[in-house]
C-alpha positions, 0 to 999 in steps of 0.5 A: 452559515447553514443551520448548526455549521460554526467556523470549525466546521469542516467543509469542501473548496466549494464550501459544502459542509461535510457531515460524513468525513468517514465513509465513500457513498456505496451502494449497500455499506459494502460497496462498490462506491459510485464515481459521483463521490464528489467529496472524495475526488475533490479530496484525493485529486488535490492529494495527489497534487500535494508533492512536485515532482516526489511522489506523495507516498512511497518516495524513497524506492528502489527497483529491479528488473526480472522475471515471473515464471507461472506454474500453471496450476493454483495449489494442485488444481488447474488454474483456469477453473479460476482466471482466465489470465494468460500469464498463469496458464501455462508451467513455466511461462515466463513474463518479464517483471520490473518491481519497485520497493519503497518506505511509504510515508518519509522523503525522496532521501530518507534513511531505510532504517525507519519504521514505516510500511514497505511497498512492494509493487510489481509490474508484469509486462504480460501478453495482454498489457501490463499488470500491476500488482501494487502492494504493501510488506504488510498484509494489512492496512491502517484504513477500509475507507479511501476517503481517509487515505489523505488524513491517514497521510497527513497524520504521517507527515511533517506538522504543516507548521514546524515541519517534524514528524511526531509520534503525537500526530500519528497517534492523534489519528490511530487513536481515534481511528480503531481499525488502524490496531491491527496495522500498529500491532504489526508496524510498532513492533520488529515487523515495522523495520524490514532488515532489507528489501529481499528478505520480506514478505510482500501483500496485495493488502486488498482483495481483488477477484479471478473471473473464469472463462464463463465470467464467474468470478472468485475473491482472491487475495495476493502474497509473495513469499521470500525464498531468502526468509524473513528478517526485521530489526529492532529499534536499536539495531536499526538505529546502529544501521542508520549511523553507518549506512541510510541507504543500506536495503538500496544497496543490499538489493543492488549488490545481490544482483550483481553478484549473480544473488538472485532474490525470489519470491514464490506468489500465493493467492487464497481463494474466497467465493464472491459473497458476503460470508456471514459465517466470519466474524469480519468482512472478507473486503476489510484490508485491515484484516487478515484471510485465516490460513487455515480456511482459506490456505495460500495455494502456489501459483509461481515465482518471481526472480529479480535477476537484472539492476536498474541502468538508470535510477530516474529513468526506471526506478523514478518513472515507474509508475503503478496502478491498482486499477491496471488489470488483465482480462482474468483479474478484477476488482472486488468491492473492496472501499480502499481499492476503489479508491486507490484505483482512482488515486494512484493513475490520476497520480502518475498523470500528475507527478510523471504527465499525461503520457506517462505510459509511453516510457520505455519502463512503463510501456507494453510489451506489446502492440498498443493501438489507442486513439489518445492524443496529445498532451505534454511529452507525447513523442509519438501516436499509438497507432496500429499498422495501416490504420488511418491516421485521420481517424481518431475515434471509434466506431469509424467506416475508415480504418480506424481502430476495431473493438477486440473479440471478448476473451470470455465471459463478462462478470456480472456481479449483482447489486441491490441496495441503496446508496448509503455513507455507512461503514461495514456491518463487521468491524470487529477491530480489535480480535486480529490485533490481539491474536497477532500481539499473542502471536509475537515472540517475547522480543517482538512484544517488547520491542512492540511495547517499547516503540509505542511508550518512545512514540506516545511519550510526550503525546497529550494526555487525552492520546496516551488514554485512548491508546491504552484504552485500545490497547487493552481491548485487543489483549489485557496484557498489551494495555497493562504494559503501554500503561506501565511503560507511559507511567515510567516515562513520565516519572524518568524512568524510560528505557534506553531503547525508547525512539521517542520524542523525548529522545528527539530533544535530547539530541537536538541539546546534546548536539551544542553540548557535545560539539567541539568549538571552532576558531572563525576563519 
């Protein structure tokens, strides 16, 4: 073994002992991350591949079709002092959308009742290729770093020897991992329990950037607004859901649809210039923070109506499949270390789970011409080529009617980097101010149904895990430690509340269910 590696030491398949399991390698602690990330890729590939054929996150999904209508204007100004993307530019230009909504860490079959993120993806099938906007219900996230993505999951999911979900697992990695309290404050609470697919909000999470004719480019972040308003569950009410309907916001979206009950979103951006912004107490590429609406105001740029249910589950709902990295000209990334990473993890998913020629599925395909010199591979059923292109030629450049680069629509953006290539995270963690101004922002409801979720979750979690939570509680409001604290206290002297969703409840079902039960004669 090398100098100071032991039999606990974490290494890669290769064998390499790893000494930072926390930060991609960037350029500068901002980014952007390099491809030659080897740890990561080896990490996130084999991640991608853990599930056959259920997708490893976001399972459980429903879809609609519909469409998008744009304003032509972001807020009052006009739209192309920003992007120069084309589905924006016009009032009233319309273009076909597919969405799919999703829980992110349960089973293909689970129940919609449980408390976990929502994803809120959204295809466009535009004039210049598809784009999709792949988002969460939530505008923040648990990690700002890919390379915990399959840790962050792993904590989420069944334990690899018992196979049942605890909430000591999750707790384990959150309390070892500050920045994810900002996320608990939302997800623990009401917020973590949509009452359906229509009536909740929807976030790109991450930033991305708008890029102008002239290649100048802007930092913007994504919001879809529901027009049906927003409502949430508590523990309680969604466990009288569950015993009636576990498929309730599947069949809540279809049946709105087809009673002509159209839902609609309205897409806000907020607007940032491209820079580090040192005069904010956190860095604007963080998704596990949220833009102030106040500086930066969520400016209107159309609506999207669902207006048309799936006529086959597998084949649309199932095979649609989503990217981050999936842009048009106008819309780019930023520097943001979660969606690089994702960018590469959610494409190299889809090959995987769906195949190589996944984009030649009627519900992932362009609406348009798609000319390409890809060839082969399993499932192929025909060659993406262009009208009296030579079909011998499947290269580029060639002097025999092969493909032809197209003409620049404008401008590259090109950002500038200087720095060195570093494994460190961001200078402005400040994990705990957003987490606590949201558990102030919550309604006395919230806050108990809040404090009870985490006392159920964390009740028969290590003493160790229980600590830390309080401890991080307590540093994002006084209030919220003192009350995990007390709440934890009654737990272990009997006296947990009658709403409490915790492990404790768990086992209780599991003995009630042989003492409760009415015996049968064998036949």
């Amino acid at each position: 073994m090398a100098s100071g590696e032991n039999a606990n030491t974490l290494t890669t398949r290769q064998g390499h002992p790893v000494y930072d399991n926390q930060n991609l390698r960037t350029v500068g602690n901002r980014g952007p991350a390099t491809l030659e990330n080897y740890q990561f890729l080896e990490k996130i590939s084999h991640f991608d591949r853990e599930r056959v054929p259920e997708r490893v996150v976001h399972a459980r999904g429903a879809g609609a079709h519909g469409v998008f209508e744009a304003y032509g204007k972001v807020g009052d100004e006009p739209i192309e002092k920003y992007t120069r993307a084309k589905l924006f530019n016009t009032p009233g230009k319309q273009t076909p959308v597919f969405v799919r909504f999703s829980t992110v860490g349960h089973g293909g079959h689970s129940p919609e009742t449980l408390r976990d993120p929502r994803g809120f993806a959204v295809k466009f099938y535009t004039e210049d290729g598809n784009w999709d906007l792949v988002g969460n219900n939530l505008k923040v996230f648990f990690i700002r770093d890919a390379l915990k993505f399959p840790d962050l999951i792993h904590s989420q999911k069944p334990d690899p020897v018992h196979n049942r979900q605890t909430g000591e697992r999750i707790f384990d990695f959150i309390s070892n991992t500050p920045e994810a309290m900002h996320m608990v404050s939302f997800l623990f609470s009401p917020w973590g329990i949509p009452a359906n697919y229509r009536q909740m909000q929807g976030s790109g999470v991450n930033t991305y950037k708008w890029v102008n004719k002239e290649g100048v480019g802007v930092l913007v972040k994504y919001h879809w607004e529901p027009l049906q308003g927003i409502k949430n569950l508590t523990q309680p009410e969604a466990e009288a859901i569950q015993a009636k309907n576990f498929n309730h916001a599947t069949q809540d979206l279809f049946d709105h649809i087809k009673a002509g009950n159209f839902p609609q979103w309205e897409l806000r951006v907020q607007i940032m210039s491209d820079d580090e912004h040192p005069e904010l107490d956190f860095d604007p590429l963080d998704d596990t923070k949220i833009w102030p609406e106040d500086q930066f105001p969520h400016l209107p740029v159309g609506k999207m109506t669902l207006n048309k249910n799936p006529e086959n589950y597998f084949a649309e709902v199932e095979q649609a499949a989503f990217g981050t990295g999936v842009l048009v000209d106008g819309l780019d990334f930023s520097d943001d270390k979660m969606l690089q990473g994702r960018t590469f993890s959610y494409s190299d998913t889809q090959r995987y789970r769906v195949g190589t020629n996944y984009l030649q599925l009627p519900i992932n395909a362009p609406k348009k011409h798609v000319a390409t010199n890809q060839r082969d591979g399993q499932m192929a059923y025909h060659v993406d080529s262009a009208p009296g292109q030579n079909l011998h030629v499947n290269y580029e450049p060639s002097s025999l009617k092969g493909l032809k680069e197209s003409p620049r629509a404008g401008a590259d953006h090109m950002p500038a980097y200087e720095g060195r290539l570093v494994r460190q995270a961001i200078d402005r963690t400040n994990n705990f101010k957003q987490a606590g101004e949201r558990y102030r922002l919550h309604e006395d409801w919230e806050r108990n149904d809040l404090i009870s979720n985490m006392t159920g979750a964390l009740a028969d979690a290590a003493k160790v895990i229980q600590d830390k939570m309080i401890d991080l509680c307590s540093q994002c409001d006084a209030d919220w430690g003192r009350r995990l604290a007390e709440g934890l206290q009654n737990a272990r002297n009997g006296k947990s509340g009658a709403t409490q969703a915790n492990e404790s409840k768990a086992s209780e079902a599991v003995h009630q269910a042989e003492a409760i039960a009415h015996e049968a004669k064998p036949y």
